[in-house]
N, C-alpha and C positions, 0 to 999 in steps of 0.2 A: 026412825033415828032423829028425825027434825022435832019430834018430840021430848028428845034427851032434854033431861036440867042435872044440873051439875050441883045443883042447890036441891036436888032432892037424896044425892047420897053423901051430902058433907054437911056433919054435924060438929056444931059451936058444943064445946062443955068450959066456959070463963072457969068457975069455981072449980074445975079441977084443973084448969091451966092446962089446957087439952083439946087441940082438933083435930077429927078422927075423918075420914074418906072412906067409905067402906071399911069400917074398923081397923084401917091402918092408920097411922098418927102421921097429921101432916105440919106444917109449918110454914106461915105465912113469911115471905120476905118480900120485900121492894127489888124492883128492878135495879136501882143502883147498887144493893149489894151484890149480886150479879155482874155487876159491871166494875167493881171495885175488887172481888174476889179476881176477876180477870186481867185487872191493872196487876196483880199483886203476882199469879202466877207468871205472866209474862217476863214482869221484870225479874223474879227471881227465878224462872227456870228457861226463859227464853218463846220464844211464838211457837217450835216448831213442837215443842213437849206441853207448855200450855195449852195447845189443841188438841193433842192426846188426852190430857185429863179432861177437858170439857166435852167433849163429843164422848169422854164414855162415862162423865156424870150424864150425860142427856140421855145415853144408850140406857143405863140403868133404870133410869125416871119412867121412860119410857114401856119397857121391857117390865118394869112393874105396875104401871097400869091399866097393860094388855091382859095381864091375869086377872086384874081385878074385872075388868071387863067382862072378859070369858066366865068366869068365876058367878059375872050378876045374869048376863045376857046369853051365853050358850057361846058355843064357837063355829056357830054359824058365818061364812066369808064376808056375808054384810053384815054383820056388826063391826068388820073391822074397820068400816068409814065413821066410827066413833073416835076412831084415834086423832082425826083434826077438830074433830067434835071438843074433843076434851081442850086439844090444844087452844081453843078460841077460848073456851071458858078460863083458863089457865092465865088467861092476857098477853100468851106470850107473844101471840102477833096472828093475823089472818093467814087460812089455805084454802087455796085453789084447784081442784085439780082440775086438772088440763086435757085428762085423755082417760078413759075408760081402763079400768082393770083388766088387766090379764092374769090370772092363777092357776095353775093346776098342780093340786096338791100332790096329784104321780109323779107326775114330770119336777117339776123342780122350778119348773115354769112361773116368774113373778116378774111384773112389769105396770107402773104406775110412774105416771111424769106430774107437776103441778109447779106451786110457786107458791110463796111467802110473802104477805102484804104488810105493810106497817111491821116489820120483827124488829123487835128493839135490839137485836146485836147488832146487826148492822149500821143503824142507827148510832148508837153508842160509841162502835169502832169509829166509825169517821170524825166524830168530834172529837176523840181522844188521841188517833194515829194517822186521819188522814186515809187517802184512798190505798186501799191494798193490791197487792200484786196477786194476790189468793182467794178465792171466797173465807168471808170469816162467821158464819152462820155455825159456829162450830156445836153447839148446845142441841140447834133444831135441828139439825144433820142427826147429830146423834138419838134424840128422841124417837124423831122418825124410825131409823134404822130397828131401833130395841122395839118400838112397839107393835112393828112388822113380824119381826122377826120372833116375840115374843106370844104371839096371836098365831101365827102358821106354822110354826115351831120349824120350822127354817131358817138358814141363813140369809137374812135379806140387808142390803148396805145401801144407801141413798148416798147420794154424790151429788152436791151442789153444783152445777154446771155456769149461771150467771149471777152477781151477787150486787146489791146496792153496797158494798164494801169495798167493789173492787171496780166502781164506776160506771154497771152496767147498768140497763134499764128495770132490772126485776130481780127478785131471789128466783130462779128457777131451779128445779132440780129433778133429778130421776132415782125413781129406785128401782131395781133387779136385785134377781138372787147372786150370790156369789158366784155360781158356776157359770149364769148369765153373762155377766162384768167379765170372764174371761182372767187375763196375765191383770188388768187393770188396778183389780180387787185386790192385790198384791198387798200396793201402797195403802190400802185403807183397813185391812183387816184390821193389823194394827192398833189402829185409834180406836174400834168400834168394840174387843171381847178384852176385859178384864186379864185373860190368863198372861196376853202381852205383856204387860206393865213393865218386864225389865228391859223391852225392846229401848227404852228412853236410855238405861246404862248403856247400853251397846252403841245407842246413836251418838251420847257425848264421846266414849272411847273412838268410835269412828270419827268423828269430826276431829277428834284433839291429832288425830295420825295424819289427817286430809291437811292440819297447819302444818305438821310435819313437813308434810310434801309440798307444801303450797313455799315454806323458805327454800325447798332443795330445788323448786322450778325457780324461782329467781335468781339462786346459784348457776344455774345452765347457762342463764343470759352472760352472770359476769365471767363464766369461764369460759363462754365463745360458743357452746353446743349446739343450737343454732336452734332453728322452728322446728324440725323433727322430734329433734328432744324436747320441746315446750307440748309438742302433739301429745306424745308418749306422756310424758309427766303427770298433765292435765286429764287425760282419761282413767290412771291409775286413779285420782282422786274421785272423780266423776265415777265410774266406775262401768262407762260407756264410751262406745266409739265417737271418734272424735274425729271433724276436720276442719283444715288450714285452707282457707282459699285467698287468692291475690283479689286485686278492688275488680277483675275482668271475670272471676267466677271459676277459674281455671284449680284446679286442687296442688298447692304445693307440698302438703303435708298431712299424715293421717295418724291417730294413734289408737291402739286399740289391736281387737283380735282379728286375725285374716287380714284380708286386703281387699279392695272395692275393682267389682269390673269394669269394663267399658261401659253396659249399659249403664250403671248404677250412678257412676261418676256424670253420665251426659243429662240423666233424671235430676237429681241430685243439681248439676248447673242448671237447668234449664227450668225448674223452678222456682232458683234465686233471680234469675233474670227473668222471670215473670213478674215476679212479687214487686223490685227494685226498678226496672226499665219499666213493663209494661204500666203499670201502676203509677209511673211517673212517680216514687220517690226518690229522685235526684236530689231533692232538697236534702235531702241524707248525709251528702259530703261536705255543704257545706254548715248547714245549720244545727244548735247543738244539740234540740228539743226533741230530731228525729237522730240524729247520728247516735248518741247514745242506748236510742231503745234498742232491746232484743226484741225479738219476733218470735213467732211457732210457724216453720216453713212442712206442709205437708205433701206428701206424695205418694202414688202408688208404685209401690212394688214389684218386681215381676213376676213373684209371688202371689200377687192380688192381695198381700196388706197391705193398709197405711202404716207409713212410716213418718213420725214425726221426729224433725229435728229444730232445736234454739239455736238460731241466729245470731249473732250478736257482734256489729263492726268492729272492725279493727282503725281506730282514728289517731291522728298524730298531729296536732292544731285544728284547723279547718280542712284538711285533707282526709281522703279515707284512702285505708291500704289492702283492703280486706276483710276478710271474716272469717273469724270462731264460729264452727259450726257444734253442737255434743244431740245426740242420738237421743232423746228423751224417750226411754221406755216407761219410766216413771216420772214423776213430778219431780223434780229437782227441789234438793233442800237448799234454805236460805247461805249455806257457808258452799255449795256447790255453786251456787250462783255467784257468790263471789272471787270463786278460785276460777270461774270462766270469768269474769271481768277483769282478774290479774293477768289472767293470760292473754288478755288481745293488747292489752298493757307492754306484760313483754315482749309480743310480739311485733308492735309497732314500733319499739325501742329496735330490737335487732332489725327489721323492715330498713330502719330510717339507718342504721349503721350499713346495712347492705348498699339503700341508696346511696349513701354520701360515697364511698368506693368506686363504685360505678360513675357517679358524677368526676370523681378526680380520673378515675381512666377515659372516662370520655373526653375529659378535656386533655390530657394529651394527647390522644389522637387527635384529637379537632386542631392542637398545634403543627403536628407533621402534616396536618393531611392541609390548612392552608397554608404552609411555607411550601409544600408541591405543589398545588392550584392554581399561586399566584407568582412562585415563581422568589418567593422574599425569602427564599433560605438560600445556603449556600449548597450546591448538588450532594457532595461528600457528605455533609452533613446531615443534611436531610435523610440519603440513603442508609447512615450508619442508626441513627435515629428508629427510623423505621424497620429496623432491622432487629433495634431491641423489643418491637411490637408484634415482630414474626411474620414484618412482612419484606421478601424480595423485591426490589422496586429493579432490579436488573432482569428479573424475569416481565412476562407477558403479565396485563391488568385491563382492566376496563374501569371505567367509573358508571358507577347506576346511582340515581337517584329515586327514594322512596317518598313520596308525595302526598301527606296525606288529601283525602277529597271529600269527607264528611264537611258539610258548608261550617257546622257550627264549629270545628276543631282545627279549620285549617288555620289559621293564624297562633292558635294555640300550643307552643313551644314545648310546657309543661304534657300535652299529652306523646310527643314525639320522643320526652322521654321514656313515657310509661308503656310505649309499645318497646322499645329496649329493653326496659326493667321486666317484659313480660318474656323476652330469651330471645327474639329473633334473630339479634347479632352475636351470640353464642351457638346459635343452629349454624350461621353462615358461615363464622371462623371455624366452628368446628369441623365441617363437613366438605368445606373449599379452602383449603389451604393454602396460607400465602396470599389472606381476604384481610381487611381490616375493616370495621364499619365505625363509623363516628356522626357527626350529628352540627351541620351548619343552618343558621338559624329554625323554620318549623319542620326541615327536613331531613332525611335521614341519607348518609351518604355509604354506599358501599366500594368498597377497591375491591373489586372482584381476581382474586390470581387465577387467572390460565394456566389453560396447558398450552405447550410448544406446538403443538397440532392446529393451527388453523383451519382444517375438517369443520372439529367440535367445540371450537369456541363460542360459536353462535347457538348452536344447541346448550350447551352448560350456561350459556347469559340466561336463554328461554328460563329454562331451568330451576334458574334460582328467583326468575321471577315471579312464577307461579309457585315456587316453594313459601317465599316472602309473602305474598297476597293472599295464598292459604292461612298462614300462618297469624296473618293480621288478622283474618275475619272469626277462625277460631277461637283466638283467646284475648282478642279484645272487645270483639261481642258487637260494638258497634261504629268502626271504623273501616274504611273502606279507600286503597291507595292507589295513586297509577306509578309506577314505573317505569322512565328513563333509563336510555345509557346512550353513555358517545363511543367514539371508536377505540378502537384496541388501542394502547401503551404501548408501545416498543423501545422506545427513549424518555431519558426524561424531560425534554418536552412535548413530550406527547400529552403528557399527565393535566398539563392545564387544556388545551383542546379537549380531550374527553371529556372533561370537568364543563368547561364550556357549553359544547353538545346537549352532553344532558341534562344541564340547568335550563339551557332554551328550548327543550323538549319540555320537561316539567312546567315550564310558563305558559308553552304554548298551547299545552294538553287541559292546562285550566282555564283558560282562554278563553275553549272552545267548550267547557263544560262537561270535559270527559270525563269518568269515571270506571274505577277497575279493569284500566287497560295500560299492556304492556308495549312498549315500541321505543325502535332507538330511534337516534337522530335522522338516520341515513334513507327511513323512513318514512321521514316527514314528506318528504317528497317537495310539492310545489308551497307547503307550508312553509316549511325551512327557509324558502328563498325568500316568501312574500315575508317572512319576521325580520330578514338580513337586509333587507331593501334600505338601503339610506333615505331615498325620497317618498318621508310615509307622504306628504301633500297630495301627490302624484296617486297613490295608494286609495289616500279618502276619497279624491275627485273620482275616479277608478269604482269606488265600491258604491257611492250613491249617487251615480250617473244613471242610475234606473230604479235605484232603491229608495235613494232619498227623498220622492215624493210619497213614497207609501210611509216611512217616519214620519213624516210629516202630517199625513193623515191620521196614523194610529195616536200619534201623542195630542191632535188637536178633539177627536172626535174620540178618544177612547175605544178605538179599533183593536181590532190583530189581525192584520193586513199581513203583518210579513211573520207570521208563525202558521199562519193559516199556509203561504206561500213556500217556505222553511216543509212544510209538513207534508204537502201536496208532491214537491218533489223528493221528498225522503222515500215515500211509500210509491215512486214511480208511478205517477200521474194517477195510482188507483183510487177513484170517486170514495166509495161506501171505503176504504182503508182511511181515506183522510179523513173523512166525515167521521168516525169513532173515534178517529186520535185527539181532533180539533171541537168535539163534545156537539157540534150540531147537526140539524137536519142535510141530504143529500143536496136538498134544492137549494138552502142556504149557502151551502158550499158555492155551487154554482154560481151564486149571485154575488158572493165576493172574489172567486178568480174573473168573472166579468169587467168587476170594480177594480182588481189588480191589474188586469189589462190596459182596463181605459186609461188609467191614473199612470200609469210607468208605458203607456204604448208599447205593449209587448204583446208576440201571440207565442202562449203558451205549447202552441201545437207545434211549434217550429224546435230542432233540437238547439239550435243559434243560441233564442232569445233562453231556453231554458239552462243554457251553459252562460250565457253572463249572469242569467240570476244565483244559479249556484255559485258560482265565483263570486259576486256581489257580496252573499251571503256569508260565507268565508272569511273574506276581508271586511263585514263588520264584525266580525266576533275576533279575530286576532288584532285587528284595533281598537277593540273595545269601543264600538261607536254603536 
């Protein structure tokens, strides 16, 4: 075959205005009309029918000079590596292949991968439209496909996989049989046999009903229907399942046939917080280059298929709210892709109408609840007030405070909303009656209503704290709270003591670096007193009267003197426990409680000098020294 010429079966006849290929009559054209026929279809019949005709002009080309082939050379399986043979002589651009043949003419069996070097469509594409979202190799796909399938007298379909048109490093592509390709082969039969052709009327008639639907989903928004009905709407047009997820991964909404299980829904999140969290694209929410892209999020089944689902945020300024997710069984057409971009659209309008609601009820609570706290309302009033919020303030309450502890979000006001906006305080008021929850500065404040039983009050506090902490780590994926409360409510001055309590719980518990722990004031124990102490002087002289020479050391010499010593007594004096925690050798250890001895004259072995240092310890972290 490397002996093929191409110039030994195409004959010039000038005088009779005639060049013949194997006595078929051929015709010479320039690449740019190629490339000008393709301006021409596009613009008048759009990209997605334009590549129907061109992949089965290519399939035809192709599929006609597999016969001629067979026809000179026999149908022998090697001759059919004539077919890029031809294609080089043809100029229409170099092939590669990449992996050995597989065929068996019984079976049905056909499998060849390679790539396209120098191919002028691509080339062409990009200087005319720019980088594509598609491979646009539409011609060589098709050639390929027919001259396969024209030689083995099978169905065989090549499918461009990466394309210098749509930004990637190669034309790659693979061909299989049809029955190979699987449900795949669906979307492509289409473009590659002739008998299709009217499949193109069908597609405009389906596209013109998809606008149809595309005005009656923005109708839903103005009439109120909310995200279910945008779910629903938008899968009618798509013509696949469809889901609504919040910015936390969480499914608000799904449309589409059946309903998704527990597994499915936890695959399905755990995924997206692969792709977006682990991947670190946070850039996402704020920047526009990434917020805007869709994605192809994959996953397996419990079935053992891949399921592939489009991505695509849900943004509202520089904020993100969410995501449109649609089931891609098929390749999605250019006007499907854009009824999912109307819809994160609408989505993010009713989103931000939901938020602003929310925002105006929270802020009146946030009014009753500091005219109780501080005591600046008048009592009647207040009570009557809170009583249009559905809370008893004559009955039993406690105040809890929810804190967040994630270093990078505690300051952060905007995320204290978004665990609200994610249900917490609708689980709470729903489920404990005669609750209110509201929101003062990065905190979140719960009125817990009792019962008359002082039994189970303390179990119903427990209760709702671990309901709450659950709650947070579930659907917001990565936030992490402690939990305050002060004493029971019985009058209305009680309300600001509680309130009290468990603000100076929540300070103190950050203080000390805690995290995902529950505890009320009454708790604290000698914490409590050491934060109420009037004379901190007293406090500091107190805490580095044994300590403060090892500060001294670590910050002159670049020590860890007192983490090392912090660590040794955490793990009850055990060597090889503190040695792993404090990252060095056994012996080393050694040689710094040596050092921490001589330096603070203390012996470690005494229980005395190890309870001032624990107490030392304590008191610099609630002084922040």
């Amino acid at each position: 075959m490397k002996s093929f010429n191409f110039q030994d079966l195409i004959e010039f006849k000038p005088e009779q205005g005639e060049i013949s290929f194997e006595k078929s009559r051929v015709v010479l054209l320039q690449a740019i009309a190629l490339v000008k026929l393709k301006q021409e279809l596009i613009r008048s019949l759009g990209k997605d029918m334009a590549r129907g005709v061109l992949t089965r002009f290519g399939y035809r080309c192709g599929y006609h000079d597999s016969k001629i082939v067979k026809s000179h050379y026999g149908d022998e399986i090697k001759f059919i590596g004539l077919g890029p043979i031809m294609y080089h002589w043809k100029g229409i651009g170099r092939v590669v292949i990449d992996s050995e043949l597989q065929f068996g003419p019984n079976s049905g069996h056909y499998l060849l991968k390679g790539r396209w070097e120098n191919n002028h469509e691509a080339e062409h594409y990009i200087k005319d439209y720019g980088i594509s979202k598609y491979p646009v190799c539409w011609i060589s796909t098709g050639y390929a496909s027919g001259f396969a399938s024209g030689f083995t007298g099978q169905d065989i379909i090549c499918i461009e996989k990466n394309c210098l048109g749509k930004g990637d490093d190669n034309c790659s592509w693979e061909m299989r049989s049809v029955g190979s390709w699987g449900e795949m082969a669906n979307d492509y039969v289409g473009d590659f046999k002739s008998e299709f052709n009217f499949k193109d009327l069908q597609t405009m008639l389906a596209e013109e009903r998809s606008i149809d639907i595309h005005r009656r989903m923005t109708k839903l928004v103005l009439w109120g229907k909310g995200i279910e009905a945008i779910a629903q709407t938008l899968h009618e047009i798509v013509d696949s399942n469809v889901i609504i997820m919040d910015k936390f991964y969480n499914i608000i909404a799904t449309g589409g046939s059946g309903s998704f299980s527990k597994d499915e829904r936890f695959l399905i999140k755990k995924q997206m917080q692969n792709f977006y969290i682990e991947k670190r694209l946070k850039t996402l929410w704020i920047q526009d280059e990434y917020r805007l892209n869709m994605t192809r999020i994959n996953y397996m089944a419990g079935n053992g298929v891949t399921q592939t689902w489009i991505a695509s945020p849900i943004a509202g300024g520089s904020a993100l709210w969410g995501f449109v997710l649609v089931h891609e069984v098929k390749e999605l057409s250019e006007i499907k892709i854009m009824a999912m971009e109307h819809a994160c659209t609408l989505c993010s309008l009713e989103l931000l109408k939901q938020g602003s609601a929310l925002e105006v009820e929270l802020r009146l609570k946030g009014d009753v609840l500091n005219d109780l706290f501080f005591l600046s309302g008048n009592e009647k009033d207040v009570t009557m007030r809170a009583i249009k919020l559905g809370c008893d303030l004559t009955r039993p309450h406690r105040l809890m405070i929810v804190d967040l502890t994630t270093k990078e979000h505690q300051d952060n006001e905007d995320d204290v909303v978004d665990i609200i906006k994610s249900g917490v305080g609708s689980v709470v008021e729903r489920l404990f009656l005669n609750s209110v929850v509201g929101i003062r500065g990065n905190r979140i404040l719960i009125l817990l209503g009792l019962n008359e039983s002082t039994d189970k009050q303390e179990s119903v506090t427990e209760r709702v704290a671990e309901l709450v902490k659950e709650w947070v780590m579930q659907n917001t994926g990565y936030h992490s709270v402690n939990i305050t409360w002060g004493r029971v409510c019985l009058d209305f001055t009680d309300y600001k003591k509680s309130f009290e309590e468990a603000w100076k719980a929540a300070d103190i518990m950050k203080c000390l670096g805690k995290k995902n722990i529950s505890m009320g004031f009454e708790q604290l124990g000698l914490y409590g007193v050491l934060w109420e102490s009037t004379n901190r002087a007293r406090l500091e002289e107190l805490a580095l009267s044994k300590l403060g020479i090892l500060k001294q050391y670590d910050y002159m010499h670049n020590g860890n003197l007192i983490n090392t010593l912090e660590q040794f007594l955490i793990n009850n004096c055990n060597f090889s426990e503190t040695a792993k925690a404090v990252f060095i050798h056994p012996n080393t250890l050694k040689y710094r409680l040596r050092k921490i001895e001589e330096l603070a004259k203390i012996d470690l072995s005494t229980e005395e000098d190890r309870f001032h240092c624990q107490f030392g310890l304590r008191l610099l972290k609630i002084l922040s020294l």
